[in-house]
C-alpha positions as CSV (number, residue, x, y, z in Angstrom):
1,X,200.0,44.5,23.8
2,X,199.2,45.4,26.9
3,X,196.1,43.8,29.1
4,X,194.0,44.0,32.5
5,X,192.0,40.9,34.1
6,X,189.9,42.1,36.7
7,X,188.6,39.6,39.1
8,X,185.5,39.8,39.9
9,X,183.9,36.2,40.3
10,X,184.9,35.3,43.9
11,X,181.7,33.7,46.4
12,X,182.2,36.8,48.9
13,X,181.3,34.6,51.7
14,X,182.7,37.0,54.2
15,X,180.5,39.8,53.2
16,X,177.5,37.7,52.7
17,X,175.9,39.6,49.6
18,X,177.0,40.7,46.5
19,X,179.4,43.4,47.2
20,X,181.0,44.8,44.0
21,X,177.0,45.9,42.9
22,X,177.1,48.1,46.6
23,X,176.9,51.7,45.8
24,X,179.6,53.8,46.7
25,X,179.4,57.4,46.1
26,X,177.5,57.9,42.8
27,X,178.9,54.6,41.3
28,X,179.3,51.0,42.3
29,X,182.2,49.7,43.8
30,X,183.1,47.3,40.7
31,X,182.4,50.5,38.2
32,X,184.9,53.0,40.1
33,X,187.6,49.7,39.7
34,X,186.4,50.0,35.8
35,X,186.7,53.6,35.7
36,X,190.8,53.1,36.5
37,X,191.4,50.4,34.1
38,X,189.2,52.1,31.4
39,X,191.1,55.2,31.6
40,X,194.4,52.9,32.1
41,X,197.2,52.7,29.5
42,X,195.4,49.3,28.0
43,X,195.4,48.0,24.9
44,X,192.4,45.3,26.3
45,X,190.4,44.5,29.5
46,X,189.0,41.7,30.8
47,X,186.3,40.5,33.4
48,X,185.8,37.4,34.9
49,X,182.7,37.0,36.8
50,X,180.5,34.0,37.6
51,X,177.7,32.8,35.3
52,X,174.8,34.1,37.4
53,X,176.5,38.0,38.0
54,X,173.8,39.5,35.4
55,X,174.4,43.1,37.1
56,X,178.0,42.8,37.0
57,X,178.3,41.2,33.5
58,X,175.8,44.6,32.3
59,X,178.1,46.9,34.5
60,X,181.1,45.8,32.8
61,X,180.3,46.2,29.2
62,X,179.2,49.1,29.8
63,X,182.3,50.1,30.9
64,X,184.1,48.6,27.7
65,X,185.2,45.1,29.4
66,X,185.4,41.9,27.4
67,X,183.4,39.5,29.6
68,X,184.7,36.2,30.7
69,X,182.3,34.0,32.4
70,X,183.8,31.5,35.2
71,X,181.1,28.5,35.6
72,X,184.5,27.2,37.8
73,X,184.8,30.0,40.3
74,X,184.2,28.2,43.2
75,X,187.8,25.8,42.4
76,X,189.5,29.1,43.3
77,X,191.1,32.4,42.1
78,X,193.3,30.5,39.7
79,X,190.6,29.2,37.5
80,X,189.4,32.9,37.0
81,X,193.5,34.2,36.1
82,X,193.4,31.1,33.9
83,X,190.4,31.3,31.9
84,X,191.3,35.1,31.2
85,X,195.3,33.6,30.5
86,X,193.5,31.5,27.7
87,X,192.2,34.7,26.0
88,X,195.5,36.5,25.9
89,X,197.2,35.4,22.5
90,X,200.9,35.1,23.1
91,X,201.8,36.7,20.2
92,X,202.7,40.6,20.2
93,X,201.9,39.9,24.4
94,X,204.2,42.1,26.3
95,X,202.4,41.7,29.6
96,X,199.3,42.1,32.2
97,X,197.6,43.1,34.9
98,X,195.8,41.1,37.3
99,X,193.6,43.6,39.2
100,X,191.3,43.1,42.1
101,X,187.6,43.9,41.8
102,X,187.3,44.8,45.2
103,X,189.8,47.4,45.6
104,X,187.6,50.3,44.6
105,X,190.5,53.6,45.2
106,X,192.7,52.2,42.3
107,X,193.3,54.7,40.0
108,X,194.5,55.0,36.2
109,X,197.9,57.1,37.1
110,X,198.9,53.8,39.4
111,X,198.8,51.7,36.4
112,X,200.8,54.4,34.5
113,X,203.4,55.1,36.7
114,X,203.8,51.0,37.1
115,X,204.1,50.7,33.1
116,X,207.0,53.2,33.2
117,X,209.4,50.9,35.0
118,X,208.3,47.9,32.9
119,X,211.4,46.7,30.4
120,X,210.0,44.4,28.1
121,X,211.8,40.8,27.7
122,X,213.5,41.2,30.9
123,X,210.3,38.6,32.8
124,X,209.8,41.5,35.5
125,X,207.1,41.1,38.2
126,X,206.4,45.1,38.6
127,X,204.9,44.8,42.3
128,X,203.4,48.0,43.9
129,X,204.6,48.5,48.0
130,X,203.0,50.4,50.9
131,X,205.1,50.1,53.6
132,X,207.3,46.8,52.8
133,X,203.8,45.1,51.9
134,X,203.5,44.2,48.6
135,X,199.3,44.8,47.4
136,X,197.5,44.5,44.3
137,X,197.6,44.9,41.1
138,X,200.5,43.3,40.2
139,X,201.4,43.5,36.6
140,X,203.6,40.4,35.0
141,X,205.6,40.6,32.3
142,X,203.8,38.3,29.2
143,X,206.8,35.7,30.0
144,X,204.0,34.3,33.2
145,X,201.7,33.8,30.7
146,X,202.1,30.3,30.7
147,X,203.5,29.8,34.4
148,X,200.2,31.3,35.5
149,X,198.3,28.8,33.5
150,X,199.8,25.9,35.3
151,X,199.0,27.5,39.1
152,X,195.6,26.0,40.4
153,X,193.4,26.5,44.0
154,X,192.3,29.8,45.7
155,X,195.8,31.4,44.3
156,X,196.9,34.1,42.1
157,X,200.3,35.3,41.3
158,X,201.7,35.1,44.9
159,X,203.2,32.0,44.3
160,X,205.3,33.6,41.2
161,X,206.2,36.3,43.3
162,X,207.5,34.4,45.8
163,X,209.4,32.0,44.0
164,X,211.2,34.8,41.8
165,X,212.6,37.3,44.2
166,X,214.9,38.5,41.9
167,X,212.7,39.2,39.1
168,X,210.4,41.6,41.4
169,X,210.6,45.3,40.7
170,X,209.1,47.5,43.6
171,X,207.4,50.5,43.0
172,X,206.3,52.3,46.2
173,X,203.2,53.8,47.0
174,X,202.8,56.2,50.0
175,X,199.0,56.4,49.7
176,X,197.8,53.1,51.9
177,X,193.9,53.9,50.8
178,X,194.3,53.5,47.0
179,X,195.2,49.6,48.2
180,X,192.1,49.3,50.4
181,X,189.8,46.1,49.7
182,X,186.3,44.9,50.7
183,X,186.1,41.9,52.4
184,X,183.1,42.3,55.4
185,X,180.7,44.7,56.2
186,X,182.9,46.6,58.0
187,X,185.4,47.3,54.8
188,X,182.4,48.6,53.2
189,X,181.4,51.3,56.3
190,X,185.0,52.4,56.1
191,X,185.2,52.7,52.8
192,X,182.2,55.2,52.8
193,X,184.2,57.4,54.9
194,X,187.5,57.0,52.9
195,X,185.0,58.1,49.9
196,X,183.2,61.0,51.5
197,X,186.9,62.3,52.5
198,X,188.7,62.1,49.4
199,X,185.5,63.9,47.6
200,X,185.6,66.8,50.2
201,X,189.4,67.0,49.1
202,X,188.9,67.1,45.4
203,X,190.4,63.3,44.8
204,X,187.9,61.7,43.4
């Protein structure tokens, strides 16, 4: 099986409000993240938000998400990779997805396109590339399952991709805005204009 954890219980301290709820276009930026993995090659998706994300928590079973609440979230990223870890059954696991919240120009044909280079058994790290610069999501073969368990602070798969060079397959992406994150107020100005443009092109 197949499976997407989508992060979405981090303080946003730099934006200073609850940014995955901020409209963007005629949805908000956490459901247009949905909307990818939903339509994504998926046999399950998870969410992991924090206790008191009511919005969020609505938004994503809506959207079809199995909800994973983080009372830990404030320990760091790995706590919220972990508790979705502890869902995934080993068994018939042949690998996931850890996907940003925040990234809301993610689409469902990345995650495709990623899956077809994936050979099961072989412990592949498929990492997408703009530019030399590896970005998010990263999808690990179910092999990390349990290396990703033992990982702990404000960390996510970097440290496996770092440490296993040679287990990395690249796939290369030429589009830098489908990578684009919100972090501060800023990120969310410019990602209003990187909306209204790809809508006057037809790509979204």
């Amino acid at each position: 099986m197949i499976y997407g954890i989508i992060l979405a219980a981090g303080e946003a301290k730099r934006m200073g409000e609850v940014k995955l709820t901020l409209p963007l276009g005629d949805k908000k930026i956490i459901e247009w993240v949905l909307l990818a993995v939903k339509f994504a090659p998926l046999d399950k998706y998870y969410l992991v938000v924090r206790p008191t994300d009511e919005e969020i928590i609505e938004i994503g079973k809506k959207w079809g998400a199995k909800i994973i609440v983080n009372p830990e979230y404030k320990t760091g990223m790995s706590s919220s990779i972990r508790k979705a870890i502890t869902k995934i059954s080993p068994e018939n696991l042949e690998g996931f997805f850890i996907i940003l919240a925040d990234q809301p120009f993610i689409n469902s044909s990345l995650f495709y396109k990623m899956l077809k280079l994936f050979t099961p058994g072989q412990r592949e790290i498929i990492v997408p590339f703009y530019q030399e610069q590896p970005r998010n999501p990263v999808f690990f073969d179910g092999y990390w399952r349990d290396e990703l368990l033992k990982i702990s602070g404000d960390v996510g798969g970097k440290t496996l991709i770092k440490a296993n060079p040679e287990k990395i397959k690249r796939f290369k992406v030429n589009q830098e805005y489908v990578f684009f994150d919100i972090d501060v107020q800023k990120d969310y100005e410019e990602a209003k204009a990187i909306f209204t443009f790809l809508h006057k092109k037809g790509k979204i």
